[in-house]
Structures are given as structure tokens and as C-alpha cells.
C-alpha positions as CSV (number, residue, x, y, z in Angstrom):
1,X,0.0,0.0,0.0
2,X,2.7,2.5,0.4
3,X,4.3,1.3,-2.6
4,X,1.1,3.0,-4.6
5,X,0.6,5.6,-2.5
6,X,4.4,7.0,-3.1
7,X,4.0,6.7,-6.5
8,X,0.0,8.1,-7.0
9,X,1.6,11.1,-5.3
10,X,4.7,11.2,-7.4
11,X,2.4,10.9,-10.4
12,X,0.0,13.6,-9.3
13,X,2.5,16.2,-8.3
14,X,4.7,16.2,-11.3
15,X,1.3,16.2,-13.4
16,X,0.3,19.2,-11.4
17,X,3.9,20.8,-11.9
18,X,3.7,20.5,-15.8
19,X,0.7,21.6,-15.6
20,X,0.7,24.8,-13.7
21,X,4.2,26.0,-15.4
22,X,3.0,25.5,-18.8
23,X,-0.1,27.9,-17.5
24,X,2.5,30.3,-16.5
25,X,4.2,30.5,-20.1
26,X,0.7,30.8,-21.8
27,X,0.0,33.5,-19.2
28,X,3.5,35.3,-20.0
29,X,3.0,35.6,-24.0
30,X,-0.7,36.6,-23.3
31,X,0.1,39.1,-20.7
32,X,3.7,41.0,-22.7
33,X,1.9,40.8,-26.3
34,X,4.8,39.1,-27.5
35,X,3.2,36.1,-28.9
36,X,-0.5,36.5,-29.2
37,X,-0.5,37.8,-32.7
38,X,0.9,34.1,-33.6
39,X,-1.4,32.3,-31.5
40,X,-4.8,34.4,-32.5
41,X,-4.2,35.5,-35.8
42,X,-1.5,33.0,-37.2
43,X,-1.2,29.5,-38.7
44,X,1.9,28.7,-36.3
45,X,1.1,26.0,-33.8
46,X,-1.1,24.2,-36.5
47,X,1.9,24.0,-38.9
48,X,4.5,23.5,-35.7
49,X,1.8,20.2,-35.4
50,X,1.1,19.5,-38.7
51,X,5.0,19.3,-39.4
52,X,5.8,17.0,-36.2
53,X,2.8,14.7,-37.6
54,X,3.5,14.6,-41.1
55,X,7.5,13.9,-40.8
56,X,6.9,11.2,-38.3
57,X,3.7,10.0,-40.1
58,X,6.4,9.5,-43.2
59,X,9.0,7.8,-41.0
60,X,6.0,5.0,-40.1
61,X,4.9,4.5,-43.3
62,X,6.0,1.3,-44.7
63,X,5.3,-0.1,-41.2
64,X,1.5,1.4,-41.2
65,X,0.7,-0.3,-44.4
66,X,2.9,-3.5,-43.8
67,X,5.7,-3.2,-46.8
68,X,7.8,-5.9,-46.6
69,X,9.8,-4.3,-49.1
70,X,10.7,-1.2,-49.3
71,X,12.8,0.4,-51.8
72,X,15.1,-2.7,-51.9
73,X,15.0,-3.0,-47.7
74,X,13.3,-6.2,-46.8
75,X,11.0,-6.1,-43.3
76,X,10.1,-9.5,-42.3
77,X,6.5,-9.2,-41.3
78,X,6.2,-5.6,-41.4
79,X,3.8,-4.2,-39.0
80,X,4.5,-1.2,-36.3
81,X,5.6,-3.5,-33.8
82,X,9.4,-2.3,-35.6
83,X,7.9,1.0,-34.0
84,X,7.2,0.0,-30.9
85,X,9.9,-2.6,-30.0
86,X,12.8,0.1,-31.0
87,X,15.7,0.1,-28.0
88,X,14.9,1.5,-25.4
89,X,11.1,2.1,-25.9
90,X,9.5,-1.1,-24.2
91,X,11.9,-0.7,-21.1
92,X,9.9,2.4,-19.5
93,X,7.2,0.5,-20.0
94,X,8.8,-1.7,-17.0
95,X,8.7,1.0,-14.5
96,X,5.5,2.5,-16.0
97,X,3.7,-0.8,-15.0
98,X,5.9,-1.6,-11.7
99,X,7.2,1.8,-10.0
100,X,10.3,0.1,-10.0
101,X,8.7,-2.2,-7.0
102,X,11.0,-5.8,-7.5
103,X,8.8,-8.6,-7.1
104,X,6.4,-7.1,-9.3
105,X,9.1,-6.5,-12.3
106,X,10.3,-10.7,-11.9
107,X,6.6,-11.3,-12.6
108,X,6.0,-9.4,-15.7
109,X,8.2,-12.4,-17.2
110,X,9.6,-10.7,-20.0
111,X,11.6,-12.3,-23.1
112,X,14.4,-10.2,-22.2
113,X,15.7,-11.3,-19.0
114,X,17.3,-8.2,-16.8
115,X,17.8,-7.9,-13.1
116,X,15.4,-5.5,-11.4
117,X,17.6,-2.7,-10.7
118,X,18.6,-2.5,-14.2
119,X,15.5,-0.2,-14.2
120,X,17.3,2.3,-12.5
121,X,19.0,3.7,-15.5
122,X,15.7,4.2,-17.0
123,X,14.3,7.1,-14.7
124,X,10.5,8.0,-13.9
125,X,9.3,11.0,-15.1
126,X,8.2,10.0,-18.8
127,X,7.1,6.2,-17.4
128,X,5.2,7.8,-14.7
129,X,3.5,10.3,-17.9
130,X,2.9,7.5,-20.0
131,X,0.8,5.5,-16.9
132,X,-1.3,9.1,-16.6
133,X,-2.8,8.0,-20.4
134,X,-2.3,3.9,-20.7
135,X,-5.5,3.6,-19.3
136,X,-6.7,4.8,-22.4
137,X,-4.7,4.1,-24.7
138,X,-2.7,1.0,-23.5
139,X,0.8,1.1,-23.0
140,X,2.2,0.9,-25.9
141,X,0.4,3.7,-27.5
142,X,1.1,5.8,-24.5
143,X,4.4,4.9,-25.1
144,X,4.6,6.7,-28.1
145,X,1.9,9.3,-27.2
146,X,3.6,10.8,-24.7
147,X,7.0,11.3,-26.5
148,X,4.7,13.1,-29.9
149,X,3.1,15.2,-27.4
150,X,6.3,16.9,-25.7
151,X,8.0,16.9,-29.5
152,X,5.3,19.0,-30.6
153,X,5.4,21.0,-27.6
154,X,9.5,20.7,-27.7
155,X,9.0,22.3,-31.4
156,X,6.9,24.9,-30.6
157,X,8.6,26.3,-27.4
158,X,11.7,26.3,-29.9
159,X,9.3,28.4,-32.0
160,X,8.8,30.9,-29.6
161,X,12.2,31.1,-27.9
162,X,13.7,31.8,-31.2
163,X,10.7,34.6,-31.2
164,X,10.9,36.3,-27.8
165,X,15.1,36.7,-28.0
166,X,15.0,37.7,-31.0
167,X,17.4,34.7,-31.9
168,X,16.0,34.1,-35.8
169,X,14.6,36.0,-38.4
170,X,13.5,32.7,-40.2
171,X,12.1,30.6,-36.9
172,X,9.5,28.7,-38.3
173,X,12.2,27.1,-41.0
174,X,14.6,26.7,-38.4
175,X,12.2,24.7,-36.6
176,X,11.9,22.3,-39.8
177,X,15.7,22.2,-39.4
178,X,15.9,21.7,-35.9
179,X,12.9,18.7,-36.2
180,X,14.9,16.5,-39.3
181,X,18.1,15.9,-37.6
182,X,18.2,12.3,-38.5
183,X,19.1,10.5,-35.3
184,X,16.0,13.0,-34.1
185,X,13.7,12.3,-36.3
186,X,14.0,8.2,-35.2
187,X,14.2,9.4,-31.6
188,X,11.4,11.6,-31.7
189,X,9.1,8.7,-33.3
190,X,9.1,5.8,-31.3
191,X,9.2,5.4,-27.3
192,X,12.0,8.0,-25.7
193,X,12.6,10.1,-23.2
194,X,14.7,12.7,-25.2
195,X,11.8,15.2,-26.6
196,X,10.6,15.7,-23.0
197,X,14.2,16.0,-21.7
198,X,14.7,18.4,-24.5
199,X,11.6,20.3,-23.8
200,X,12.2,20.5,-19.9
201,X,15.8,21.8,-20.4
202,X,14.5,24.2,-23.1
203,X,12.1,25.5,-20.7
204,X,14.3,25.5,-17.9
205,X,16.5,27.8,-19.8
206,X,14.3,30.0,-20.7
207,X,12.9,30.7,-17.4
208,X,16.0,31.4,-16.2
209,X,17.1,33.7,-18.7
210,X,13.9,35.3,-17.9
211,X,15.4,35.5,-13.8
212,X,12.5,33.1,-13.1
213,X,14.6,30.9,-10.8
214,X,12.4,29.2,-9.2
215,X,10.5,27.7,-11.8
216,X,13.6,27.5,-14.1
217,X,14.9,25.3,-10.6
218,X,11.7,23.4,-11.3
219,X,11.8,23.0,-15.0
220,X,15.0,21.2,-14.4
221,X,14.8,19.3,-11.6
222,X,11.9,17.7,-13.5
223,X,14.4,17.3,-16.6
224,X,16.8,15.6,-14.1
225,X,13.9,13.0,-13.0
226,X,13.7,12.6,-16.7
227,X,17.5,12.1,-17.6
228,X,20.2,12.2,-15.0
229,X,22.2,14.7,-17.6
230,X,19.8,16.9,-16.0
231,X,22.6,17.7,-13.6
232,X,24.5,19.7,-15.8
233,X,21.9,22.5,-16.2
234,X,23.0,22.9,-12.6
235,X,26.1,22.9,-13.4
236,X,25.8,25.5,-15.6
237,X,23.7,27.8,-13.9
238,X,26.2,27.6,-11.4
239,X,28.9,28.5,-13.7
240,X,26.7,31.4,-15.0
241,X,26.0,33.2,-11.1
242,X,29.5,32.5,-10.6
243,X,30.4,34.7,-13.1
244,X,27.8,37.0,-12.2
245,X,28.9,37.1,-9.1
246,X,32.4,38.0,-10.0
247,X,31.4,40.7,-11.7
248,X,28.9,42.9,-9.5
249,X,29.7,41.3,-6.4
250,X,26.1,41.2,-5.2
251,X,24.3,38.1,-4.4
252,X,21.1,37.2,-5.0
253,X,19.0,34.5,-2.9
254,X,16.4,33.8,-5.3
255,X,19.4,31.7,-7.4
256,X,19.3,29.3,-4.4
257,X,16.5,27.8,-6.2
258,X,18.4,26.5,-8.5
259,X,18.8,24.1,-6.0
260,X,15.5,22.1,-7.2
261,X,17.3,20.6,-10.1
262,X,19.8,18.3,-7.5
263,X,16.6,17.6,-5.8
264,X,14.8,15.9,-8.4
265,X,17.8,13.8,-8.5
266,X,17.7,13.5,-5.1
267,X,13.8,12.6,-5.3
268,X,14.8,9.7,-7.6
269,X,17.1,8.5,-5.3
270,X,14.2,8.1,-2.4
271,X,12.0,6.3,-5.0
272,X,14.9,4.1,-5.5
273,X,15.7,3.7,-1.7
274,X,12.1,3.1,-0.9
275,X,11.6,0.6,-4.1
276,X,14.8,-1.5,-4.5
277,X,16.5,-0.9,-0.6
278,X,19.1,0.8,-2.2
279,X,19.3,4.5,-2.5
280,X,22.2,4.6,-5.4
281,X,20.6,1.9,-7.2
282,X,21.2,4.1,-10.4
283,X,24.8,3.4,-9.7
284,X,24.0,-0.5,-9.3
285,X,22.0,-1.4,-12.4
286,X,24.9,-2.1,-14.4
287,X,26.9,-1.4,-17.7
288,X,24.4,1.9,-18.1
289,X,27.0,4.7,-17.4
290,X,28.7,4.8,-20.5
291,X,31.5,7.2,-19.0
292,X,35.0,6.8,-19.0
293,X,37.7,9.4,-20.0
294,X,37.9,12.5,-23.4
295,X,36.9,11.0,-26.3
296,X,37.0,7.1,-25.1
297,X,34.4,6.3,-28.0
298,X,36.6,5.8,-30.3
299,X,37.5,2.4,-29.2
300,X,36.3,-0.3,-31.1
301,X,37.0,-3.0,-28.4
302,X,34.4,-1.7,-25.8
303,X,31.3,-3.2,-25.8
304,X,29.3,-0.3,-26.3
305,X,31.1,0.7,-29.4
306,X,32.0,-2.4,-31.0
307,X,33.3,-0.8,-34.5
308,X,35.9,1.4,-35.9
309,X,33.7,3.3,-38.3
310,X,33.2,6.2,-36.3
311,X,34.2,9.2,-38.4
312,X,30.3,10.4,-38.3
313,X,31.2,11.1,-34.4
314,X,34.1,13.4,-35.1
315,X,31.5,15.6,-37.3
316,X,29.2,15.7,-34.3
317,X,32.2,16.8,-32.0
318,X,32.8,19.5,-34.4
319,X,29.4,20.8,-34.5
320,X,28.7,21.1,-30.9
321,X,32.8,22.4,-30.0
322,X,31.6,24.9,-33.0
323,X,28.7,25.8,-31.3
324,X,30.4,26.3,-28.0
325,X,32.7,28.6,-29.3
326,X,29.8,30.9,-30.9
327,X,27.9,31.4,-27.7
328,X,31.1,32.5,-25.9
329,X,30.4,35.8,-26.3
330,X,26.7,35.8,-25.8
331,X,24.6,37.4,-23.6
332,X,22.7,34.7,-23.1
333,X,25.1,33.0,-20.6
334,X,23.4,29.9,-19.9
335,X,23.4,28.9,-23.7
336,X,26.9,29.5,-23.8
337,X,28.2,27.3,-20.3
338,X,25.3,24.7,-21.3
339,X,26.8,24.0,-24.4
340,X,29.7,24.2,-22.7
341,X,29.2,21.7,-19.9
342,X,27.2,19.7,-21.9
343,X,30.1,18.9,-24.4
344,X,33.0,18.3,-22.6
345,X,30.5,15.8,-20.6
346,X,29.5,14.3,-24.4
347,X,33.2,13.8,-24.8
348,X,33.8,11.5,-21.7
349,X,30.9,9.1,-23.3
350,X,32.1,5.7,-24.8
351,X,29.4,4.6,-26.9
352,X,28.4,4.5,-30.3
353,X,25.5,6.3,-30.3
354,X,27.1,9.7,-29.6
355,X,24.3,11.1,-31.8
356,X,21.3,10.7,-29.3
357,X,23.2,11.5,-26.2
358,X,24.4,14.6,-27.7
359,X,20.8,15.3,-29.0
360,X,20.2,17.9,-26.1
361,X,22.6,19.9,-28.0
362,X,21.1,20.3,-31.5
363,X,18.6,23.1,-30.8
364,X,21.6,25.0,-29.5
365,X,23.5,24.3,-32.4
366,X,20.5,25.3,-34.6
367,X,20.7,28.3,-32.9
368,X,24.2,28.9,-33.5
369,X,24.3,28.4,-37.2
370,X,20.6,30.1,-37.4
371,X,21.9,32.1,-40.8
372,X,23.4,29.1,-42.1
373,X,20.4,26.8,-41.4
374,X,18.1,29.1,-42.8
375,X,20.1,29.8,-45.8
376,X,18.4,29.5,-49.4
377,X,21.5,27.0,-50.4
378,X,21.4,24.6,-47.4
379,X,17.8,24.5,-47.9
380,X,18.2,23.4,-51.4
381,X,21.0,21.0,-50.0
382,X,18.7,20.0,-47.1
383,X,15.3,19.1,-49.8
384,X,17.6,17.2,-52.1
385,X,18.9,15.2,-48.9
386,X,15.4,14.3,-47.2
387,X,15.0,11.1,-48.9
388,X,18.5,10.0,-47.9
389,X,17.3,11.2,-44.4
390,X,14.4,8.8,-44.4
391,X,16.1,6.0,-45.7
392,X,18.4,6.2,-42.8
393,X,15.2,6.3,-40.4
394,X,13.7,3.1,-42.3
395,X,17.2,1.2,-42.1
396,X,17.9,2.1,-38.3
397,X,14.2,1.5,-37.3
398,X,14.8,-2.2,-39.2
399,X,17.6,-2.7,-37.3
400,X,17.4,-1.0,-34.1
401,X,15.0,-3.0,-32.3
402,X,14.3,-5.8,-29.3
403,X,13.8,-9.1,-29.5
404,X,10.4,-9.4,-28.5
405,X,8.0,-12.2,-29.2
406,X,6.1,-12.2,-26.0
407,X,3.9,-9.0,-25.9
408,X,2.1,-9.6,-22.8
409,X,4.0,-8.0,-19.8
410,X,4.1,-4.9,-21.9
411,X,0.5,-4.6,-22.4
């Protein structure tokens, strides 16, 4: 009984948390005009949704309407179980059913045997969101629900940070950009946590630009029970009243609230302590930290690597160490140590899939290279590219995927 009572309250208040800050930004653009031309008067949000729907709607396609070949790829009994059984997708699904309780996660039996506290690694904030709507619309579904919802919302709070600093004179096409990153277009259409990370650290960042501490504090201690990377926002905010500091020499209390973003880590570490015995059962649930030294990836004899073609990964280092080196002089200072702290932590991961775990990253480099983006000739580069780009999504979402052929403890 107090197994469901911790998490019914969990569940409630972060549900009550998203709901009253999201009030607060509606409230903001309505209030300082500096939006509601868009939202009355415009086609925005509609075409911010239509474009999230259509280019994932595209990426499903062949699965939707069971091609089992597919411009010359072959899918073996295609269906959108490739959707829904793509790594790591049907693992929240584990917490979303079990709060992370032990017993209860040995009897869901699943094909894929993995000790209980593996679940650690996978933390509650978007399982606890998609057991808010399985009721309806099972768990699977909700799955994927949840993580279309905060990538439309993710896109459209890109929309209008780009609007209210000023930061693009071409948002809505940067948006397009920002959303057809290929390794974001797979992430964004099948069951992850990234677009909610992403939005939460988007919105943290905002807020706190804005000298809304507390709720920025909020924002990302929520982002932290999403992701633990979560804890370099506070890094950087740190790093940012540090240097604020420094310079006028006056101290400000409200940045002690701040302080909320280690204590949604530290909130996850009760659940844990409560659910498994073990308070640092993130650190117990095994070969899940992927850290090690500066540019360890490349390393073909770690398990997590496990090739030597990695070239793609130095582009992706060059991008974000680019984009770093832009926001240095900013006014913005959060963008700038964010990207900052961010990287350097990117470079101490040793796995392949630099691209994802970097993902937090992109809008900032979007940002960054706004006039290049936006430009008429990487446009024309970008259109001629979009079938490639989808042709990478149908091969990785062939590929990518779990073993499943029980579907009953996910249902």
C-alpha cells in the first residue's frame, strides 16, 4: 500500500507541476503581447503540429501499411511492432507498470531477462507520464503518445524562444531544421525520453534567462527526474551566477532555487531507496553509465562501441565544439556554459550512439548556425537530402530494435 501511494503522489504532483508551469508561459506571452499575434491571428502552432505529424507520419509509413519491401530494404512481417519494439522504448514501459517495485518487475516475465535494478538507469518522469494515459490508450500507444506530445510541444517552445530573444529571423524554417536531424527524427518517433528531456531543459533555460529561478529550478529538476544529464543544467547555472557574481559582487537569494534541479535527483534516489533498498541503485543497475575518459568512443573493443567506423562522431564533435565557441560571447550566458558543460560531458561518453546522447545539443547548435540553417542554399541541400534522411530512419528502425516475441508484460 505504500508502494502506490508513493508513486499516486509522485504521479500527481509532477502532473500538477507541468501543468501549472506551462499555464505560467501561456499566461507570460498573453500578458507582454509578444506572442499572441501568432497564436490568435496566425497559422503557427497548427503548422509547428502538422510538421511533427506529417514527418513522423512519413517515417511510419512502410510499417503502417505492412511493406515488406521497401525500396530494396526487406522487413520480415512488417507491422508497427518495428515502432514500438525500438531500444529502449519497451523498457519504460517496465517502471510505467511496476514503479520500480522488485517482485512485481520478476513477474511481468519478459523475453528479455534483466535484473530489477537495471530499471534504475531508466528514470520515472516519462514512465510515470505514460501511466497518466495507458489507461486509455494502452501502454504501448502511450508509449509513443507521450513522447509526440512533448516533440510537438519541444518544437513549438523552440518556436517561440527563437521569437521572444530575438534569436532568428526565419524561426519557423529553423524549426523544420531543428525537427529533421536524422538521429531526431528516429528518436522523436518511437518510445524515448529525449523530446521531454529536451523540452524541460529548453524551458528550464528560458525561465532562467527570464530571472525566473524558481520555476527554471523546477523546469529542471523535472528534466533531471527525466534524464540524469539533468545535472549539468545545474552545473551551468552555477557557472553562469559564478560569473555574475564575479562581476557585480552582489548576491542574489532567489538563485538558491536553483537548487530544485539536484533535488529531483535526489527525489529519484528516495524512490529508488524506498523501491529497490538501495538508494544509489542508479549506480548498481549495471553497464548503463557509459562514461570513462575525453573521447574514449573511439575504441572499437568496448562493448558499447563495437566498430571502428566512427568518423560520423568526429562531425558531431565539431558541431557542438563549434557551437560552444559561438555562444562565448553571448549574452545569453546559460546557452553559452550549457553547451559548454554539456560537451565536454558528451566527450567522456564511450558509446556509439554519440548522436542521441548529444541530441540535447542540436537546438543550441540550430541556434548557432541560425543564418546558415536558414540559408536558401542549405535549404536546397537539405530538400535534395530528405530522402536520404528517411532512408536512414527506415534502415535504423529495421535494425534498431528488441527481441520481443512475447507482448504480454508490456500490455
Amino acid at each position: 500500500m505504500i508502494r502506490i501511494n508513493v508513486s499516486s503522489f509522485i504521479l500527481l504532483n509532477c502532473s500538477v507541476i507541468i501543468f501549472l508551469m506551462l499555464k505560467r508561459i501561456l499566461l507570460y506571452f498573453t500578458r507582454y503581447q509578444t506572442v499572441p499575434g501568432l497564436i490568435r491571428r496566425s497559422l503557427v502552432p497548427g503548422t509547428v503540429i502538422f510538421l511533427v505529424l506529417l514527418t513522423t507520419f512519413i517515417l511510419w509509413f512502410p510499417f503502417l501499411f505492412r511493406f515488406e519491401n521497401w525500396f530494396g530494404l526487406r522487413i520480415e512481417n512488417s507491422n508497427m511492432e518495428y515502432v514500438y519494439k525500438h531500444y529502449d522504448g519497451p523498457l519504460y514501459i517496465v517502471p510505467a507498470k511496476t514503479f520500480y517495485d522488485p517482485a512485481k518487475i520478476e513477474k511481468l516475465n519478459t523475453d528479455i531477462k534483466f535484473p530489477a535494478k537495471y530499471f534504475a538507469a531508466h528514470f520515472p518522469l516519462y514512465p510515470l507520464l505514460m501511466k497518466t494515459v495507458s489507461p486509455i490508450l494502452g501502454n504501448l500507444k502511450a508509449m509513443i503518445g507521450v513522447n509526440l506530445l512533448f516533440t510537438v510541444l519541444l518544437a513549438m517552445l523552440f518556436y517561440y524562444f527563437l521569437k521572444i530573444f530575438k534569436l532568428s529571423q526565419k524561426p519557423l524554417l529553423l524549426v523544420f531544421v531543428f525537427l529533421m536531424l536524422p538521429r531526431f527524427l528516429v528518436v522523436r518517433s518511437i518510445g524515448a525520453p529525449e523530446s521531454l528531456f529536451m523540452f524541460l531543459t529548453l524551458l528550464s533555460i528560458i525561465l532562467f534567462e527570464k530571472e525566473k529561478f524558481l520555476f527554471a529550478g523546477i523546469a529542471g529538476g523535472l528534466a533531471t527526474m527525466t534524464k540524469s544529464p539533468g545535472m549539468l543544467l545545474f552545473a551551468a547555472y552555477v557557472l553562469v551566477l559564478a560569473e555574475k557574481y564575479l562581476k557585480t559582487r552582489n548576491f542574489n537569494w532567489k538563485w538558491l532555487s536553483i537548487l530544485m534541479i539536484p533535488l529531483g535527483l535526489l527525489l529519484v534516489f528516495i524512490i529508488y531507496g524506498i523501491q529497490y533498498k538501495d538508494f544509489f541503485a542508479y549506480f548498481h543497475s549495471g553497464d548503463n553509465i557509459h562514461l570513462a575518459f575525453p573521447f574514449s568512443v573511439f575504441n572499437f573493443q568496448k562493448n558499447w562501441v563495437g566498430t571502428a567506423w566512427l568518423e560520423d562522431i568526429l562531425f558531431y564533435f565539431f558541431l557542438y565544439l563549434f557551437t560552444v565557441i559561438q555562444f562565448k560571447d553571448s549574452k545569453y550566458r546559460s546557452l553559452f556554459y550549457y553547451s559548454l558543460v554539456f560537451f565536454i560531458a558528451t566527450t567522456f561518453v564511450q558509446h556509439r550512439d554519440i548522436s542521441r546522447y548529444s541530441l540535447p545539443l542540436w537546438p543550441l547548435a540550430c541556434i548557432s548556425f541560425e543564418k546558415f540553417f536558414t540559408s536558401k542554399k542549405f535549404l536546397i541541400a537539405l530538400i535534395i537530402l530528405l530522402p536520404a534522411i528517411y532512408m536512414y530512419g527506415w534502415n535504423f528502425m529495421v535494425y534498431n530494435i528488441m527481441p520481443i516475441g512475447e507482448w504480454m508484460p508490456f500490455l
